[in-house]
C-alpha positions in Angstrom: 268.4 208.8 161.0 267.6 204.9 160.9 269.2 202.7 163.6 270.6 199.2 163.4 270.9 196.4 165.9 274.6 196.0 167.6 274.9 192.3 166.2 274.6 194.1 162.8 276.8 197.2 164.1 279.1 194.7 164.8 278.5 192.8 161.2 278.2 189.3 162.8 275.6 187.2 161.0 272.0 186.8 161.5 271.9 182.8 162.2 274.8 183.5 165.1 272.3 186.2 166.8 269.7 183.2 166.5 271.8 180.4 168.0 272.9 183.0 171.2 269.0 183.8 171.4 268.2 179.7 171.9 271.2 179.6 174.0 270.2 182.1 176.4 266.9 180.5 176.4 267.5 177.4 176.8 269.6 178.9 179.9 266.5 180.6 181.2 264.4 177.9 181.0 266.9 175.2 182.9 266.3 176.1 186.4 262.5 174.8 185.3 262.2 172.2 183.0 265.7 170.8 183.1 266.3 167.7 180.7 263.1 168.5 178.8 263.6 168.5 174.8 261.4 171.0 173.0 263.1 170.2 169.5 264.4 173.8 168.6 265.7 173.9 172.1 266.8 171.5 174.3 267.5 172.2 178.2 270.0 170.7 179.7 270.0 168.8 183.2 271.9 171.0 185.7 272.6 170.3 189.6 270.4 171.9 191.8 273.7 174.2 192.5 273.7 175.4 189.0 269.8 175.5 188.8 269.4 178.3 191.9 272.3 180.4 190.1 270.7 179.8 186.2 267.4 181.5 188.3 269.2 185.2 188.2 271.9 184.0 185.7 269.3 182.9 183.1 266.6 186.1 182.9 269.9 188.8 182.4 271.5 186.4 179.7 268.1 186.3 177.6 267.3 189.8 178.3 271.1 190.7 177.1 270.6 188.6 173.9 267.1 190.3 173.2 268.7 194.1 173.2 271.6 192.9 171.1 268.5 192.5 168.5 266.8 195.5 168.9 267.4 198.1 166.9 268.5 201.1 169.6 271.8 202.5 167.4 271.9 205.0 164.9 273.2 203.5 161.5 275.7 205.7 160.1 275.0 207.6 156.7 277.0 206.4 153.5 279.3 209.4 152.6 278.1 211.0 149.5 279.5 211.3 145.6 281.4 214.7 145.6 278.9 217.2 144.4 276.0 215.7 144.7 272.9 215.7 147.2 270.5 213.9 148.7 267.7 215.4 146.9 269.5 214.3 143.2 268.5 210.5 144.6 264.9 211.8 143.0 266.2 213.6 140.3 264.2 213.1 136.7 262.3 215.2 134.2 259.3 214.4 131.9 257.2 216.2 129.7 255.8 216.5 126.4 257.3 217.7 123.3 254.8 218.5 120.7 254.3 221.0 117.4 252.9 224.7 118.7 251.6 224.9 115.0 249.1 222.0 115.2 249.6 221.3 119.0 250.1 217.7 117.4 253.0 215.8 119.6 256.1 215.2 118.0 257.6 211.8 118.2 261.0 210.7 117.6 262.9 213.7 118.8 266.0 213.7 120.6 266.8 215.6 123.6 270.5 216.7 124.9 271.3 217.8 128.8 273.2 220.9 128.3 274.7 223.1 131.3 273.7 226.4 131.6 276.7 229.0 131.6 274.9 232.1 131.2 276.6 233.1 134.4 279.9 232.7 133.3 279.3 235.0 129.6 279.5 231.6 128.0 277.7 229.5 125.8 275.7 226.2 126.7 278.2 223.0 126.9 276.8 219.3 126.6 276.6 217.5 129.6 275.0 214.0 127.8 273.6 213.4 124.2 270.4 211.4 123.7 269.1 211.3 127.1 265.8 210.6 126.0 264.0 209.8 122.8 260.5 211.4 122.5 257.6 208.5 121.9 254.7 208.4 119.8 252.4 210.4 122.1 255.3 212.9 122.0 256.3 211.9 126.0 259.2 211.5 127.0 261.1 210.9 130.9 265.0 211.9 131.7 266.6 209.9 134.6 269.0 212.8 136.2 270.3 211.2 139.3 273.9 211.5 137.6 274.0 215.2 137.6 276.4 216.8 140.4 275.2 219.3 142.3 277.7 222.2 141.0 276.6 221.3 137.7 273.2 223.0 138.0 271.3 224.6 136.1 270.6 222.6 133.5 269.0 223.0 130.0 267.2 220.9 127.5 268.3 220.9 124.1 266.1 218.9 120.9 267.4 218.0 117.9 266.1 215.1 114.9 268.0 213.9 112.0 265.7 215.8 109.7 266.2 219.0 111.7 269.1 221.3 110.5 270.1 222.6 114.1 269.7 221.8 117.5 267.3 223.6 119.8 267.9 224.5 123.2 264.6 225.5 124.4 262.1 224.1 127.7 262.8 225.5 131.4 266.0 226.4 133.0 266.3 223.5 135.8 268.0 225.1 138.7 268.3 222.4 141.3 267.5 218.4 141.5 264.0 217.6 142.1 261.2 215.8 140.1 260.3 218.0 137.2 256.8 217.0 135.6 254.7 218.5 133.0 257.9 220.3 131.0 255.8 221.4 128.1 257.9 222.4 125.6 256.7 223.6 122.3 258.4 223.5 119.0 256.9 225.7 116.0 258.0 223.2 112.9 256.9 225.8 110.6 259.8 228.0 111.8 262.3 224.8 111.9 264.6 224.4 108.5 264.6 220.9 107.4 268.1 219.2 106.4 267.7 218.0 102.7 267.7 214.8 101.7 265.0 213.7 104.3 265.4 209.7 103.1 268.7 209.3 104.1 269.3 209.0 107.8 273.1 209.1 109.4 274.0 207.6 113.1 277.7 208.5 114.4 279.5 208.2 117.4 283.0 207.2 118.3 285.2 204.6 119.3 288.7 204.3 120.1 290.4 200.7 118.3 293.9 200.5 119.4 295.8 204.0 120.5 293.1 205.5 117.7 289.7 207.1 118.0 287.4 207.0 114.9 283.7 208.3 113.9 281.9 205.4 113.2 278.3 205.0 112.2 275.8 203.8 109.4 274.1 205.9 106.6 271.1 204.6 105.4 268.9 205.3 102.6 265.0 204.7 103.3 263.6 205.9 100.2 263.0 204.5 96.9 265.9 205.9 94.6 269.9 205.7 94.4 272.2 208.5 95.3 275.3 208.4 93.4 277.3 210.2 96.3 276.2 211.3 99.6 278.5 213.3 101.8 278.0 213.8 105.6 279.7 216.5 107.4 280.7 216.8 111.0 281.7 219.6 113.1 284.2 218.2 115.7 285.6 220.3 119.2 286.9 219.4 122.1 285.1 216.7 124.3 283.4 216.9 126.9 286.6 215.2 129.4 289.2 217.4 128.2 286.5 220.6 129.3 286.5 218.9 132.4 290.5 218.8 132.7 290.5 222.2 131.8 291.1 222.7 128.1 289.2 225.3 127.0 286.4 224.6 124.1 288.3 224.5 121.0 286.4 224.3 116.9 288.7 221.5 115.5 287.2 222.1 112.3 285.0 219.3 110.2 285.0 216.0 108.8 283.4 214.5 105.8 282.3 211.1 104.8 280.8 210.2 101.4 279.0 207.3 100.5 278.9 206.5 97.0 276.2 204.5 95.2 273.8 204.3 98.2 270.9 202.3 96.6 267.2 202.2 97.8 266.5 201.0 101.2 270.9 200.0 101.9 272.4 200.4 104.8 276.2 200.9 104.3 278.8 201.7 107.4 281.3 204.1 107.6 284.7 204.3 109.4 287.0 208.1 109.4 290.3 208.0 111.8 289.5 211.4 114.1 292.8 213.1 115.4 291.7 212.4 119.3 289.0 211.7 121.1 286.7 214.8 120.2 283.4 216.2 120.2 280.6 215.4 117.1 278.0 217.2 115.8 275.7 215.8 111.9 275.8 219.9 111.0 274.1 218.5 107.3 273.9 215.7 104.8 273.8 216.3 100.9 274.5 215.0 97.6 278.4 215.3 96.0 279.9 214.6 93.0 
């Protein structure tokens, strides 16, 4: 346990411990050199009265003032987040992410916290989407600090927009700690790729007024015009009403179709969701 000084167990300021510590010098000092000025501290002229008591006076004052600097009491320890530790002050994970076909890295792959229920007969629930973004080297580094304790263990899940499911794959993390080197290999020869590759769909939600919509962008990178693209979403119950106790509900899907998306346009969407809810992209095609 660290310790703390009483002026700061006390929380009086650092410049009034400095002015009681030329003070009490300036008290030791006067039986001495009484009326001398020294800049800093000046000593005043005392009686020779005064002067005989400052001799035993002065030394217990300065040595008093000294100890009120020291550091000699324990500092107490902050009290803690419920459900967390100490050790989750370190917690992160890093790795590499990278094609067991070619053992080429793959870049530009997201990765999901999930919580690991296996205990319970149930199935993985999202903790937190888009932790982490693989990079070109196919790295990538998860700050975890915000995970509680009774939250634990933990899985990694990877999804990309091309990709038509998420993959919940890597090590099962138990406790908080510093996980390095999570090597986690993905066979792309076994992965089924979404169609239309070119066109690339962001969504997430946002609550305008007493309403919560899916909001996002669908862009078309490639070099010819769809005449209608429709996205489709799987929505269920979010993650805060798990956490109040409703129990994991399939609220069914939603659809949004973009018509006349030309080459290289971006064009946004906005669909009214019946409350605040969990999304999932489960695929992207073309419609009449």
């Amino acid at each position: 346990m660290s310790k703390q000084s009483l002026l700061a167990l006390l929380g009086l300021p650092d410049q009034f411990g400095v002015a009681l510590l030329l003070l009490a010098l300036a008290l030791f000092l006067a039986p001495y050199l009484a009326g001398h000025d020294f800049g800093v501290v000046k000593i005043p002229s005392f009686n020779p009265a005064a002067r005989r008591i400052l001799r035993f006076i002065g030394p217990v004052c300065l040595l008093a003032v000294v100890l009120l600097h020291v550091p000699l009491v324990d500092k107490p320890t902050p009290p803690q987040k419920e459900g967390h530790t100490v050790a989750e002050a370190t917690c992160t994970l890093s790795g590499l992410v990278f094609d067991s076909d070619t053992n080429r890295p793959l870049a530009g792959v997201f990765l999901d916290l999930y919580r690991d229920l296996s205990n319970m007969q149930q199935r993985p629930t999202v903790l937190k989407p888009g932790v982490a973004t693989t990079g070109p080297d196919g790295k990538f580094s998860i700050n975890c600090n915000w995970v509680k304790q009774s939250q634990f263990p933990i899985l990694l899940a990877l999804r990309n927009p091309n990709w038509q499911a998420t993959r919940i794959t890597g090590p099962k993390i138990e406790k908080p700690g510093q996980w390095e080197g999570i090597n986690i290999p993905i066979a792309m020869s076994e992965v089924e790729l979404k169609p239309l590759p070119d066109v690339w769909v962001s969504f997430s939600d946002r609550k305008i007024g007493p309403d919560w919509f899916l909001v996002g962008i669908v862009e078309n990178k490639g070099g010819r015009t769809f005449a209608c693209v429709r996205a489709r979403f799987h929505i269920s119950t979010s993650y805060q009403d798990k956490m109040e106790g409703e129990p994991d509900r399939d609220l069914g899907f939603v659809d949004v179709d973009v018509r006349d998306l030309g080459p290289n346009e971006k064009r946004p969407y906005q669909t009214k969701l019946p409350k605040k809810v969990g999304i999932g992209l489960i695929s992207k095609q073309e419609c009449q």
